[in-house]
N, C-alpha and C positions, 0 to 999 in steps of 0.2 A: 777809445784811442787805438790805432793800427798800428801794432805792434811788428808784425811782418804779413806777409798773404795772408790772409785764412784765418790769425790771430789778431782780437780787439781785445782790449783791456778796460775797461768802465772804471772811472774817476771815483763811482762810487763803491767799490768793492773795498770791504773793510782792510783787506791786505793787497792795498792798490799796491804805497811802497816797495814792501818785500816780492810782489811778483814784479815791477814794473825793474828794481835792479837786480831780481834774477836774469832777465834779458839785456839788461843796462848795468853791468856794475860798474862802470869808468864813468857815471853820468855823477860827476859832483854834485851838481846845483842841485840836482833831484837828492843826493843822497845826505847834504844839507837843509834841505826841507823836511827830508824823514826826519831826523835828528833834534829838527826843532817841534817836531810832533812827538818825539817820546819824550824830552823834555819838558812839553806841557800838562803830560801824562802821569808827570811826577817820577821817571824814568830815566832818573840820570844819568844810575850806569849803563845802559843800554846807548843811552845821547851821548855820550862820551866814548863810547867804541864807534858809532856811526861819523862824530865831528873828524876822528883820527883817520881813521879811511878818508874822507872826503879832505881832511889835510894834507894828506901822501898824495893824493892826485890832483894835489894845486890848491883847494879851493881854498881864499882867503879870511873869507868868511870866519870859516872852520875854524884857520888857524887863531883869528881873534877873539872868537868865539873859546876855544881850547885855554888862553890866555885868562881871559875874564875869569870861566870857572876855575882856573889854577890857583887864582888871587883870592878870590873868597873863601876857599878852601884851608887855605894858610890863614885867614884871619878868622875863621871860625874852631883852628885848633884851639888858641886860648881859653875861649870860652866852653871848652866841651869839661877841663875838672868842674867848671862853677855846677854845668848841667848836670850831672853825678851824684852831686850833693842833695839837689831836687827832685832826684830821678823816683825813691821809693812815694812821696808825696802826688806827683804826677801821677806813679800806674796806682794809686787809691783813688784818685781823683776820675781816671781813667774807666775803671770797675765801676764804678758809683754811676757814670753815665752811660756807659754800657748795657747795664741793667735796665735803664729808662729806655734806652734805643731800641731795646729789643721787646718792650712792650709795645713802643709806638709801631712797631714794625707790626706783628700781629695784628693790630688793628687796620691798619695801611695798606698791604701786601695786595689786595686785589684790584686797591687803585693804580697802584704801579706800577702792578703787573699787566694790565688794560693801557696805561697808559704808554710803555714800553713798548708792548707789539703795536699801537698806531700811530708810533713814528718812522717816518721815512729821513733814513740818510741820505743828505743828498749836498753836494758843495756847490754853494752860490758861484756864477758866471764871474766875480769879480778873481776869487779863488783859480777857478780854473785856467782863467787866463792869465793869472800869476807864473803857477805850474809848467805849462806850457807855452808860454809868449804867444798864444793866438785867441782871438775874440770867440764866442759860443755865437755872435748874431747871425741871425739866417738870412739876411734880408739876398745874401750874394750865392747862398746856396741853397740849392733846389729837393726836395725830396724824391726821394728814388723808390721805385715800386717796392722794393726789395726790405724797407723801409716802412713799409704801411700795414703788414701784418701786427708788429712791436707795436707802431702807433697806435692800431687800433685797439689793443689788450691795454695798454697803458691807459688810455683816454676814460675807458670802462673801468680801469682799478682807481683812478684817481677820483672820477665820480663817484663809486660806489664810498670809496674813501670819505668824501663829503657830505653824501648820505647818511651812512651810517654809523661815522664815526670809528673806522679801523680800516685793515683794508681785509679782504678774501681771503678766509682760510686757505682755497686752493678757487683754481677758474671757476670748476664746475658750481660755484657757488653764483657765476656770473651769467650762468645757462639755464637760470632754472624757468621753469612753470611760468606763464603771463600769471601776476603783475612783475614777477622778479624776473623777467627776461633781457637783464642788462644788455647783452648780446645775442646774436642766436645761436653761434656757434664760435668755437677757438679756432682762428685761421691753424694747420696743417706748419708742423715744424717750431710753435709757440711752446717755450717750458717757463714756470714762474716755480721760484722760492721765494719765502716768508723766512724773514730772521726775526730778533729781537728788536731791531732798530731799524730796521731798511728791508727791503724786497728786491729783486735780482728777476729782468725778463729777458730772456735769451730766445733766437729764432737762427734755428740748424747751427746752433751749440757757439754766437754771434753776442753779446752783450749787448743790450741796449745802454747807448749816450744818456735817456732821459735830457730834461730841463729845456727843451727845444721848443717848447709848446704843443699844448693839445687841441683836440678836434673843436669847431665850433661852427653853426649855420650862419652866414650873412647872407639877408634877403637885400637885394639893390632895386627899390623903387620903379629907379631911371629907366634903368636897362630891362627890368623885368628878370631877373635873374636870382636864382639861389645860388651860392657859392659855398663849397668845403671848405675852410680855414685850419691853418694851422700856424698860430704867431699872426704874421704878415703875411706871410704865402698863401697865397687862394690855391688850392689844390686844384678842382673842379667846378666848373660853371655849368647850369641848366638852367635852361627855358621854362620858365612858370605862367599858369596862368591865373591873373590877381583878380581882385575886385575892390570893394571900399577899403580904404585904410583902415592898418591893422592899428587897434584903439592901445599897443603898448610898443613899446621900442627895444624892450629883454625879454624874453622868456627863456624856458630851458623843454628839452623835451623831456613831459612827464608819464608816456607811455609807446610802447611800440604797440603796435596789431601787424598780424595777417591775416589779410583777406576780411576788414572791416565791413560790416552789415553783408556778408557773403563774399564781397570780392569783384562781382558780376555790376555793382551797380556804379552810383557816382563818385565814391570814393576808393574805386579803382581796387589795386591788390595788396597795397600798403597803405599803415598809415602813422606819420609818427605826431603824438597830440602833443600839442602845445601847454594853452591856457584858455580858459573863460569860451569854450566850444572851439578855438581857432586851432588847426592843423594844417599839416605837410601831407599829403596823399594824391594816390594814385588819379587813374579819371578811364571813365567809359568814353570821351569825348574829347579823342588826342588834337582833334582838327583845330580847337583855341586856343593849346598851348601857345605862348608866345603875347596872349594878347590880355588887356589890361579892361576892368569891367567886366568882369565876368561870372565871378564866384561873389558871395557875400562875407567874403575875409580870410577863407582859406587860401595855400597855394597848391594849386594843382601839379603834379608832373607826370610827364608819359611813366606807364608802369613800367617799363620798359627800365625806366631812368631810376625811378626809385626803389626797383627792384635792385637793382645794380649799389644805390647809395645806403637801402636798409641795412645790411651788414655793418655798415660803418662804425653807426650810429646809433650809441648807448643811450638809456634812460640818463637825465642831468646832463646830455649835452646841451650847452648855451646855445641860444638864437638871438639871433642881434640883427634891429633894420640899420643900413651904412645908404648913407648919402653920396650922391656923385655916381664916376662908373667905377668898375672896377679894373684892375689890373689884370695882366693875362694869366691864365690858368697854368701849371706846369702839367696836368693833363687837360690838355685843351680835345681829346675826344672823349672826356668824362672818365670817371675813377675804373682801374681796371677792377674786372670782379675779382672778389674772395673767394669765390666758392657756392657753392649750390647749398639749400638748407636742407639738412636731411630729414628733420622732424616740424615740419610749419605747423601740425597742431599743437603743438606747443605752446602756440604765441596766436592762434584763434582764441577766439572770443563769442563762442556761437553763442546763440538767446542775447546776445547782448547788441541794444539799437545805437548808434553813436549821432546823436544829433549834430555833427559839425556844420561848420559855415559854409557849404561845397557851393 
C-alpha cells in the first residue's frame, strides 16, 4: 500500500495497524478495525483505548461498540463475589494442568517449532478489500518492470516452500550448486526476512504486495507460442518450435541446466526439464523457430530468448498447455533482462548426456 512517494506499506507486516496510523491517525474506520483486532486478541484494554479514539473522531461504530462493552461489564460485576468464592479451587485445578502442559510441551516443541517458521502470514483478498474499499484483481492492471525482480524471489520462495516444506533460511539457500539451483542468481536490490509466521521481500527498501499471483509457463498449441504468466496476465510471449503432442497437459519444471550436452549442439544454451524426457531449450537451428513438426516433443526457443527467460524461472514452476490464442503480452518485446549470470558453472552439468525430445 502507497503510503506517500517513496513509502509502501505491506497488508502483511505484523504491525500494519500501528504504522499505518502512525501516518493516519484521524483515519477512524482503520483505527476501528485495529481495535477489533486486539479485541480478538483477548486485548481489551488495549481495544477500548483504540474504540475511544476512533469515538472522538466520529466513528459510530466505536461508539456502539464502547456501549455494548459498558453493559456487560455492569452485569458481570455481580457475578465477580460468586468468582472469589471459587477462585483458590480453580488456581489448584489450574497447577494440576499446568504440570500436564508442560510435559506435552517437551515432547511437542520441535513440531511447533517447524511448524511455526513455515507459515506465511498473509491476509486473504476478501480482507483486504474490506480494509481498503478496492479489489486485489489484476485483470485491469499490468505489471511494471520494477515489479519483476520481487516477482521473481517470491515465485522461487513459494516453490521452494512446496517443495520442501518451509521456506529459505536466507536466498543464498535458492543459489546453490545444480540440482538446488532454484534460481541463478538474486536480482540487485532484493532483501528478504524470515519471522516466526510470515517473511517480508523488499526491493530498494519497497515492500512487496504478495497474493497477486505467481510465475507459470503456458504453451498455446494454436499459435505456437510459450507464454510467462502471472494470474491472468501473460507477461511474455515467444515463438517455439513444436513437434508431436506433448503426451501431458501439467508439468512443473524439475530442473534448470546450462549449456546442456555442452551448449554447442541441439539443445541450445539452456535448458529447463519438464517430465518423461520433454523440455524447454535452447536450439543450434534458429531458422524453425516458429514452425510446428519439428522436434519429437520438446519446445525449442532461440537461445537468445531463453537465455533472456532462464532467470525467471525456478525449479517447481508449473507448465500448463492453454487452448485457443492468447492475449496480448504486457511485454510484447519479451521479458526485460535481469542480469547477466556471474557463475554458469554452477548450473552445468558436464559428463552428463540429457536425452530430451529435441
Amino acid at each position: 500500500m502507497k503510503i506517500k512517494e517513496g513509502l509502501y506499506l505491506s497488508q502483511h507486516d505484523l504491525f500494519f495497524f500501528q504504522k499505518y496510523l502512525r501516518f493516519f491517525p484521524k483515519d477512524s474506520n482503520m483505527r476501528y478495525e485495529y481495535a477489533k483486532e486486539l479485541e480478538k486478541e483477548g486485548k481489551i484494554g488495549a481495544a477500548i483505548e483504540q474504540y475511544e479514539r476512533a469515538a472522538k473522531d466520529g466513528n459510530l461504530a466505536s461508539i456502539g461498540k464502547l456501549r455494548m462493552i459498558s453493559s456487560e461489564l455492569d452485569m458481570e460485576q455481580p457475578k465477580e463475589k460468586m468468582r472469589n468464592r471459587f477462585l483458590p479451587y480453580v488456581l489448584g485445578i489450574l497447577l494440576f494442568l499446568a504440570f500436564f502442559a508442560a510435559m506435552l510441551f517437551l515432547l511437542s516443541w520441535w513440531y511447533r517449532h517447524y511448524f511455526l517458521h513455515s507459515i506465511k502470514y498473509e491476509y486473504s483478498s476478501t480482507k483486504i478489500e474490506r480494509f481498503f474499499g478496492q479489489s486485489t484483481d489484476r485483470k485491469s492492471v499490468k505489471t511494471s518492470p520494477n515489479e519483476l525482480p520481487l516477482l521473481v524471489v517470491e515465485n522461487a520462495i513459494e516453490r521452494f516452500k512446496q517443495e520442501k516444506g518451509r521456506f529459505p533460511k536466507d536466498l543464498s539457500e535458492l543459489t546453490s550448486r545444480t540440482p538446488d539451483n532454484w534460481l541463478s542468481f538474486i536480482p540487485n536490490g532484493v532483501s528478504y526476512s524470515l519471522g516466526n509466521h510470515f517473511y517480508e521481500l523488499s526491493f530498494d527498501n519497497k515492500v512487496s504486495t504478495f497474493s497477486d499471483g505467481l510465475l507459470e509457463l503456458d504453451y498455446y498449441p494454436k499459435t505456437n507460442q510459450l507464454g510467462v504468466a502471472r494470474g491472468n496476465e501473460i507477461l511474455a510471449l515467444y515463438p517455439v518450435a513444436s513437434g508431436t503432442s506433448i503426451p501431458f497437459s501439467e508439468s512443473t519444471v524439475s530442473k534448470r541446466v546450462i549449456n546442456p550436452n555442452g551448449g554447442t549442439g541441439a539443445l541450445g544454451t539452456r535448458g529447463l526439464q519438464l517430465q518423461a524426457d520433454y523440455a524447454i531449450h535452447g536450439t543450434n537451428q534458429p531458422q524453425y523457430i516458429g514452425e510446428k513438426g519439428i522436434t519429437h516433443g520438446c519446445l525449442r526457443m532461440r537461445n537468445r530468448d531463453i537465455e533472456t527467460l532462464y532467470p525467471y524461472i525456478s525449479i517447481g514452476t508449473p507448465f500448463k498447455m492453454k487452448s485457443g490464442t492468447p492475449s496480448q503480452a504486457t511485454f510484447q518485446s519479451g521479458l526485460p533482462s535481469l542480469g547477466d549470470i556471474q557463475n554458469p558453472e554452477k548450473e552445468e552439468t558436464k559428463g552428463v548426456y540429457y536425452n530430451w525430445r529435441y
